[in-house]
C-alpha positions as CSV (number, residue, x, y, z in Angstrom):
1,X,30.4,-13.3,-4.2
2,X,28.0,-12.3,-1.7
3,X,24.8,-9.8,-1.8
4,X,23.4,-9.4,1.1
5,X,21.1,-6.5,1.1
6,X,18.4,-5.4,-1.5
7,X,17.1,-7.2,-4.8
8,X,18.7,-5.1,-7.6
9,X,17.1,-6.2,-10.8
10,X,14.8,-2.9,-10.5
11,X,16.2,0.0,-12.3
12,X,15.6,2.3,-9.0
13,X,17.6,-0.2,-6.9
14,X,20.4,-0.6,-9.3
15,X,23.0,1.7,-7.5
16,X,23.1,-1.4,-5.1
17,X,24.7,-3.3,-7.1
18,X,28.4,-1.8,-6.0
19,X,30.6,-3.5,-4.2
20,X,28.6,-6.4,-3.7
21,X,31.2,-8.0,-1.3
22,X,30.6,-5.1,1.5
23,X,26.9,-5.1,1.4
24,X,24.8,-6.5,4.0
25,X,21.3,-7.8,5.4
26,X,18.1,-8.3,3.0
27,X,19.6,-9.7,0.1
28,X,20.0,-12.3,-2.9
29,X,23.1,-14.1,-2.9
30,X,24.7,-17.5,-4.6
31,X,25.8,-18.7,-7.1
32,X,24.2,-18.1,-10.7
33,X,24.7,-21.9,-12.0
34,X,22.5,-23.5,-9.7
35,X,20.2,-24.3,-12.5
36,X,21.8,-27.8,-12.7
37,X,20.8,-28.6,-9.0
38,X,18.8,-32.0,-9.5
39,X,14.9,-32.3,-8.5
40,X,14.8,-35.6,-6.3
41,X,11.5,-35.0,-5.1
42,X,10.0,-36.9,-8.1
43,X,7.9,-34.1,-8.9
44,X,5.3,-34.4,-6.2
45,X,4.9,-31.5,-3.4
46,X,5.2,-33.4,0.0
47,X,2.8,-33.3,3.0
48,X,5.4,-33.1,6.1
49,X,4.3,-32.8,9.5
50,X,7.6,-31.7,11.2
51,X,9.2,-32.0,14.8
52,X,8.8,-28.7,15.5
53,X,5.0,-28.5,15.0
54,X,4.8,-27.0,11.5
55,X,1.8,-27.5,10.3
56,X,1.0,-30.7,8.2
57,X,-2.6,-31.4,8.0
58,X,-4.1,-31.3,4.2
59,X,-5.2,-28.9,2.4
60,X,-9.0,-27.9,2.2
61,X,-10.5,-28.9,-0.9
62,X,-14.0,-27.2,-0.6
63,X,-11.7,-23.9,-0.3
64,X,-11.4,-24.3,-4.1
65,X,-11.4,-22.6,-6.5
66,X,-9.8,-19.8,-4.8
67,X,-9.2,-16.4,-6.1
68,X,-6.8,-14.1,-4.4
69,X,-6.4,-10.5,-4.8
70,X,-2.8,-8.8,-5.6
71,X,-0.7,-5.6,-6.9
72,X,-1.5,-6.7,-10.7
73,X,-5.2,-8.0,-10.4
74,X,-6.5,-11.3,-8.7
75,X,-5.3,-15.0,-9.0
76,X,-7.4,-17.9,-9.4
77,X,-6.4,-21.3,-8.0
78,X,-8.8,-23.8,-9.0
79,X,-7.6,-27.0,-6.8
80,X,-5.2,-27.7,-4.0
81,X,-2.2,-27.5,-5.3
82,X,0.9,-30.5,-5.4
83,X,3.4,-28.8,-7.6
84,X,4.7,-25.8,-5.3
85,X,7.7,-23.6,-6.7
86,X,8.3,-21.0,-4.6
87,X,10.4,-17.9,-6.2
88,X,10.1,-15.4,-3.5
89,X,13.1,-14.6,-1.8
90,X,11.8,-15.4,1.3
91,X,8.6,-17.5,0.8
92,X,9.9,-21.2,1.1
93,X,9.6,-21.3,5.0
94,X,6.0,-20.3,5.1
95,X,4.8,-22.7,2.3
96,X,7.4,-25.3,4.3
97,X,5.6,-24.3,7.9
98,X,2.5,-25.3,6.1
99,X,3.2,-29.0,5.5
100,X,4.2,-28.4,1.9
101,X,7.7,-29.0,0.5
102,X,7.5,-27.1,-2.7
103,X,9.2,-28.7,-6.0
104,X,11.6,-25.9,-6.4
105,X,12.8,-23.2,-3.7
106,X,14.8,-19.3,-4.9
107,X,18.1,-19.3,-3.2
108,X,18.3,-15.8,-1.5
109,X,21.8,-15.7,0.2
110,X,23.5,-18.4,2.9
111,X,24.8,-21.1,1.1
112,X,22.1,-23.3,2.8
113,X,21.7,-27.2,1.8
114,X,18.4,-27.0,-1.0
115,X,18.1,-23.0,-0.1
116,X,16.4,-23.8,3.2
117,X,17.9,-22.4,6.7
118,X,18.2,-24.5,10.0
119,X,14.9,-23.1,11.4
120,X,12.9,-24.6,8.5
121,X,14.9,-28.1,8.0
122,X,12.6,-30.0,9.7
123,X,9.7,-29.3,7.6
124,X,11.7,-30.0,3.9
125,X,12.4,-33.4,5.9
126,X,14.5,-35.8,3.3
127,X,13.6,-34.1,0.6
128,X,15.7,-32.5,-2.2
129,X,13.6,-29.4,-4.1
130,X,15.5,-28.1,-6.8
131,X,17.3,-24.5,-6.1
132,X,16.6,-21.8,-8.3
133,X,19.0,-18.8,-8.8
134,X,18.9,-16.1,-6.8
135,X,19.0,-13.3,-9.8
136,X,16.8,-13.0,-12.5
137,X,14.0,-15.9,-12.7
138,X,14.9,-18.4,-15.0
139,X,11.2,-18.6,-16.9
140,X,12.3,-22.4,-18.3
141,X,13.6,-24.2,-15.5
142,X,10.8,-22.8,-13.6
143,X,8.2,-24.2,-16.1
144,X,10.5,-27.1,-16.6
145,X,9.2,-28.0,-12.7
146,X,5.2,-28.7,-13.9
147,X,4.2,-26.3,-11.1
148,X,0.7,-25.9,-10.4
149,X,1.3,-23.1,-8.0
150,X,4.0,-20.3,-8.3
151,X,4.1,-18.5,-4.6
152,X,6.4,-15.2,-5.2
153,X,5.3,-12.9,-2.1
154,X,9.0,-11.9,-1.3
155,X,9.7,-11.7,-4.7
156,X,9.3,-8.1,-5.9
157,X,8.2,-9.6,-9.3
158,X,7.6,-7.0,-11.8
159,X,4.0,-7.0,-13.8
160,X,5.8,-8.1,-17.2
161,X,7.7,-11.0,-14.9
162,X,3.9,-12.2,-13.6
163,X,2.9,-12.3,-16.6
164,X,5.2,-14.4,-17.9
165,X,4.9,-16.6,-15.0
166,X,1.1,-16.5,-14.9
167,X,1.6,-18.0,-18.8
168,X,3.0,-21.3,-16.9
169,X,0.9,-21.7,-13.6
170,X,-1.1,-19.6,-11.6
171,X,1.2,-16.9,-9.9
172,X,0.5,-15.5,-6.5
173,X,2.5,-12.1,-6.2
174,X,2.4,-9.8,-3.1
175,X,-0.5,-7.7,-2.4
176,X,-0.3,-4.0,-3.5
177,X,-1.2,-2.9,0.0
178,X,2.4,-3.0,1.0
179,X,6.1,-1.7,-0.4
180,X,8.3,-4.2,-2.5
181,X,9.6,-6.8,-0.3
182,X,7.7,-5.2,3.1
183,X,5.0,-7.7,3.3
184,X,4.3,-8.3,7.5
185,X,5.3,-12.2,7.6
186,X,1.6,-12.4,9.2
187,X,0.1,-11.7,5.8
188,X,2.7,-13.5,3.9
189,X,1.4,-16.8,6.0
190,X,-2.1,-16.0,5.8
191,X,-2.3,-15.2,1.9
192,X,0.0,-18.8,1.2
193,X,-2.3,-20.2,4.0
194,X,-5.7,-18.8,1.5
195,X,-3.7,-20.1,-1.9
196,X,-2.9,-23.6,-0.6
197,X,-6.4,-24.5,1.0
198,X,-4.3,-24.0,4.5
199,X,-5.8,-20.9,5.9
200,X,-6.7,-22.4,8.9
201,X,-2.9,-23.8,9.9
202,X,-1.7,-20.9,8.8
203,X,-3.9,-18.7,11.5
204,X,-2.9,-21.0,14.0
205,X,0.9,-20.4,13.3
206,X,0.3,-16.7,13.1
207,X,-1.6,-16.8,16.9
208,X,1.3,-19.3,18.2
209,X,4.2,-16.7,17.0
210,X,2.4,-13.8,18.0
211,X,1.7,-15.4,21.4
212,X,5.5,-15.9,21.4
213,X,6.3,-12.2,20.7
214,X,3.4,-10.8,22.7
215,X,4.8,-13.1,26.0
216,X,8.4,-11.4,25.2
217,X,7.1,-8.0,25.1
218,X,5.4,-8.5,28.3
219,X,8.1,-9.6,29.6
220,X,10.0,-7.0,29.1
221,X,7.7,-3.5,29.8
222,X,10.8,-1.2,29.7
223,X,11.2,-1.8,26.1
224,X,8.0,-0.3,25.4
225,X,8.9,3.0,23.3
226,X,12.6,2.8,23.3
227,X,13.8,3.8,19.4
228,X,15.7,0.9,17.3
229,X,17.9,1.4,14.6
230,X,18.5,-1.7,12.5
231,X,21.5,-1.1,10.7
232,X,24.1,-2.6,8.0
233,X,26.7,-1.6,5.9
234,X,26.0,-0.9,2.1
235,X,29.6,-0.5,1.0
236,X,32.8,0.5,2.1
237,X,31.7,4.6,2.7
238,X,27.9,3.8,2.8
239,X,25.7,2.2,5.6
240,X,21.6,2.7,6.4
241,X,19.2,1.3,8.4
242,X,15.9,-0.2,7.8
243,X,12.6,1.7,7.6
244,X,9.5,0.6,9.7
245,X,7.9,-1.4,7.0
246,X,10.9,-3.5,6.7
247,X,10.4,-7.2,8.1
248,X,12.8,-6.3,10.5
249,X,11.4,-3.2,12.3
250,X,8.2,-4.7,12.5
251,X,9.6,-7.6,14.5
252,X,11.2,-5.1,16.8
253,X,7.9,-3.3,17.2
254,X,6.3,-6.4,17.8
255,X,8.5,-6.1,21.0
256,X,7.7,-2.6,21.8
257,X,10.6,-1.4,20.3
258,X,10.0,2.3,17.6
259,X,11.6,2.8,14.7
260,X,12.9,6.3,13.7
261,X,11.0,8.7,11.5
262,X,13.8,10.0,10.5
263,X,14.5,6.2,8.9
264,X,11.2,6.1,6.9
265,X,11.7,9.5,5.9
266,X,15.3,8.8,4.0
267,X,13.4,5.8,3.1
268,X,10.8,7.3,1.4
269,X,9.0,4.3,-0.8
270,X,11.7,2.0,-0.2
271,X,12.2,-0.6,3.1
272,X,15.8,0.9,4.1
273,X,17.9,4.3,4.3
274,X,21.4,4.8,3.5
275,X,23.8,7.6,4.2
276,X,27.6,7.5,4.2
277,X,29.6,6.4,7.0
278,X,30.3,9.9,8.3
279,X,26.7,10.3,9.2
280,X,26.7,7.4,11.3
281,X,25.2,9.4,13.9
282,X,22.0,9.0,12.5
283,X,21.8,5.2,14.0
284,X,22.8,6.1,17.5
285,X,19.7,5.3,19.5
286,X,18.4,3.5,22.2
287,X,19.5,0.2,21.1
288,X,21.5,-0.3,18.1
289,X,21.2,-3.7,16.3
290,X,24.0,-4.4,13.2
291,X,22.7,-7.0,10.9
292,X,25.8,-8.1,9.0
293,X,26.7,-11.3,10.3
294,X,29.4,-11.4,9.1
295,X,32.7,-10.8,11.4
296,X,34.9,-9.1,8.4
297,X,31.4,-6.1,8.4
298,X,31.4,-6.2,12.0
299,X,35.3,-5.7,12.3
300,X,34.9,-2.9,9.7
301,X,32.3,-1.2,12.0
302,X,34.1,-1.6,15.2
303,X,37.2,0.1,13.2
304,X,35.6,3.0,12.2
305,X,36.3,6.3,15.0
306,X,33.0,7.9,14.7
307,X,31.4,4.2,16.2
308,X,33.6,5.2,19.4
309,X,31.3,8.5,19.7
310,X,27.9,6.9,19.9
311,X,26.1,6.5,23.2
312,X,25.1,3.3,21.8
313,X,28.2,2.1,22.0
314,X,29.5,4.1,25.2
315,X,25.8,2.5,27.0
316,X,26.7,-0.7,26.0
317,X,23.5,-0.8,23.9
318,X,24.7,-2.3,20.7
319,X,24.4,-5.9,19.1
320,X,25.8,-7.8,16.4
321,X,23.9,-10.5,15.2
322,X,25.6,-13.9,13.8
323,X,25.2,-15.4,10.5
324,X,22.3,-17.9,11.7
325,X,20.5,-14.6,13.5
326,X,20.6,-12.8,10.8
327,X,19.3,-14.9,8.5
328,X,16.6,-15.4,11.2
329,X,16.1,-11.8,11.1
330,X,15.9,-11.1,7.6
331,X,13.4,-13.9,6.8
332,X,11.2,-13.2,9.6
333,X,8.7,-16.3,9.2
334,X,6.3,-18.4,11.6
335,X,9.6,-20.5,11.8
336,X,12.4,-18.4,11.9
337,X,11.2,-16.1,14.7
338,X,11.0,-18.6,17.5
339,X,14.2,-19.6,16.3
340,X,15.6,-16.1,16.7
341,X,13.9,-15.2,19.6
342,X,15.9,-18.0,21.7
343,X,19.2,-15.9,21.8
344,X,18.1,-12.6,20.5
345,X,16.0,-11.7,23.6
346,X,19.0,-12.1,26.1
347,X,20.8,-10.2,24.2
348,X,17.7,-7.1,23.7
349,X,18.2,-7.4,27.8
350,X,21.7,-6.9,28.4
351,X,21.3,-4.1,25.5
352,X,18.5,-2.2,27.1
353,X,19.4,-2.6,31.0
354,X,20.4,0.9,31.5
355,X,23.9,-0.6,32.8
356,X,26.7,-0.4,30.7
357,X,28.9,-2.6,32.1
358,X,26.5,-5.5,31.3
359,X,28.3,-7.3,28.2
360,X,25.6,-8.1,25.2
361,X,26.1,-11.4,24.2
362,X,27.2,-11.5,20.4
363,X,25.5,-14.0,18.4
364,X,24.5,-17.5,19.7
């Protein structure tokens, strides 16, 4: 069964837990037995300069020891680490877009071979990390891994859950400058970059991207200032959109795009708003992007009456992103953007002509 929105182990996110099989976008999903998956990596962290041009040089040693600052104190690595386990939902592209496969890899949602989308294969190369659930963190089979490093930036860990994990290796939580699972990808890079004697690969991804989203925007001047919703469906009477510390807002701003007040203020210290179906008139703005990705969601929102009444819809402003764009969305890395980018600007510029008879492209 599918989860694709927030994390719910928190109590204050535990209404999301309800009917898991309509929710949609930033989520954990899989299966809870992939504990068995098998570790052919033989237990060293792997140097991998990729295809694409991840980054692959190694790491610095005279950046060590290196202490790190975060939400529950500071974090002292004391030599480049070989023994990576990534349990953040999100994390394993920007350790992989580093040069470094990590040992094990959290499963957020997808079904992906080893927990690792098509925008990051490249970097895990032949190797075969060993998948961790996606609900609660399994404290043995994480130590049962020998890490040296545990990288949980996207993880929303708790402060009893990085303790426990600090017990086994050092732990490298977000920092506490930014809402549960609303960590720019930028800082995620830079911070992994700083804990993995990196820091200097991981700027250069973090210009490269930006140059790539800066040259969109450019492209593009009428985008400058239009509003954005990002939207999904929560349930079958329930849908929200994402606030503008989200991952996915910031990309659109990165275009020039705004997100809604009105979004951050339902959102108040969380990444996303919800509101029941009959206030979809909330989400009717300039451009209207549905993250679902899924064509039973996307049926369910063309079926409802009210969508009929947006001027979203009427403009021709709307998109519906695919499985693989979604995803792309979601985990916003130095990887997964370019790959987004490819097919979601065409479809940004069919959205936001000002014509509606121009048909938006759905998905790839």
């Amino acid at each position: 069964m599918h989860l694709h929105h927030a994390f719910v182990r928190s109590p204050r996110r535990a209404h999301l837990g309800v009917a898991l099989a309509l929710v949609v976008a930033f989520a954990a999903c899989g299966s809870d037995d992939d504990d068995s998956a098998a570790d052919t990596t033989g237990g060293v962290a792997v140097d991998a300069t990729a295809a694409d041009g991840t980054a692959g040089s190694a790491a610095d040693s005279a950046a060590f020891p290196v202490t790190i600052e975060h939400k529950y104190g500071e974090t002292t690595i004391e030599a480049p680490p070989e023994r990576v386990v990534s349990v953040g939902f999100a994390d394993q592209d920007p350790v992989l877009a580093l040069g470094i496969v990590p040992v094990g890899i959290r499963d957020w949602y997808g079904d992906q071979p080893f927990a690792t989308w098509p925008w990051a294969t490249p970097a895990l190369g032949d190797a075969e990390p060993t998948v961790l659930p996606s609900t609660e963190l399994n404290f043995e089979q994480i130590r049962s891994l020998d890490p040296d490093l545990i990288v949980g930036v996207s993880s929303g860990m708790t402060e009893e859950e990085y303790a426990t994990l600090s017990a086994i290796a050092p732990t490298l939580p977000q920092s506490a400058e930014y809402i549960d699972y609303g960590v720019p990808w930028q800082e995620a890079t830079r911070v992994i970059g700083e804990a993995t004697g990196r820091l200097a690969d991981a700027e250069a991804l973090i210009a490269d991207v930006e140059g790539q989203l800066q040259s969109a925007a450019d492209a593009h001047p009428e985008w400058d200032g239009l509003e954005a919703a990002v939207g999904y469906v929560l349930s079958e009477t329930e849908i929200g959109a994402y606030a503008s510390a989200d991952p996915r807002p910031r990309l659109m701003a990165a275009l020039g795009f705004v997100t809604p007040a009105e979004f951050d203020e339902l959102a108040g210290d969380l990444f996303y708003s919800s509101f029941s179906f009959e206030e979809m008139g909330r989400l009717d703005r300039d451009v209207l992007v549905w993250i679902s990705g899924d064509p039973a969601i996307n049926d369910q929102i063309r079926a409802n009456p009210l969508r009929e009444q947006l001027a979203a819809v009427t403009g021709g402003r709307e998109i519906f992103l695919d499985q693989l764009q979604a995803g792309a969305f979601s985990f916003s890395s130095s990887l997964s953007i370019p790959y987004l980018l490819e097919t979601f600007v065409p479809q940004l510029e069919s959205a936001a002509d000002g014509d509606p008879s121009t048909e938006v492209p759905v998905g790839a």
